[in-house]
N, C-alpha and C positions, 0 to 999 in steps of 0.2 A: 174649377169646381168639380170635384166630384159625383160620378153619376147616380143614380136614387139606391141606396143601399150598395154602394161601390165600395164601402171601406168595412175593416173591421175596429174592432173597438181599439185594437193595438195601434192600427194605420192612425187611427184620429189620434190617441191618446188621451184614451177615454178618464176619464180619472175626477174625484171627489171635486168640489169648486171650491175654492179657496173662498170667495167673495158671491155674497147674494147676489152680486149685478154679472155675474157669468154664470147662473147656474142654466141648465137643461129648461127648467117650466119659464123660462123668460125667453128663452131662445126660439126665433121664428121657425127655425125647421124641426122640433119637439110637438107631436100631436098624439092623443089627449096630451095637455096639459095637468095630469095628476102626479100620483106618487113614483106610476108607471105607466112606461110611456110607449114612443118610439120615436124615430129620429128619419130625415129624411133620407140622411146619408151612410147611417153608424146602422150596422146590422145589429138585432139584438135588442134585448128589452134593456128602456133607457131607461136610468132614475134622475127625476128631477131633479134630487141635491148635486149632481154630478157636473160635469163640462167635458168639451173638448175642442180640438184646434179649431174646429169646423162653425164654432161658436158665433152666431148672430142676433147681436140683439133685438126682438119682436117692436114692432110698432105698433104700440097698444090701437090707433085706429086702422090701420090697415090688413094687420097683421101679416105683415112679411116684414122683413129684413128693413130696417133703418136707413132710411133716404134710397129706397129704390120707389 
């Protein structure tokens, strides 16, 4: 795992989300959750419709990463 702001947008492969269920505003390490954002590990203003490798899905009650 990547350390907090360890990557650049290139390193992740920042890039458009193909599917609703991998964008940025779902993803646990994406904070605010708006149009724009930031990421925990992707330097750089994040936009929500986007993705990258570093991609984890939020657990809407916990909110962190999916079965941790």
């Amino acid at each position: 795992m990547p350390g907090t702001w360890g990557l650049t947008k290139a390193q992740a492969r920042y890039r458009p989300a193909e599917k609703l269920e991998v964008r940025c505003d779902v993803c646990a390490y994406m904070f605010p959750r708006m149009e724009f954002g930031s990421c925990k590990f992707v330097r750089g203003v994040i936009r929500a419709a986007y993705t990258c490798d570093e991609f984890a899905k939020r657990d809407e009650d916990t909110d962190k990463p999916v079965g941790t």
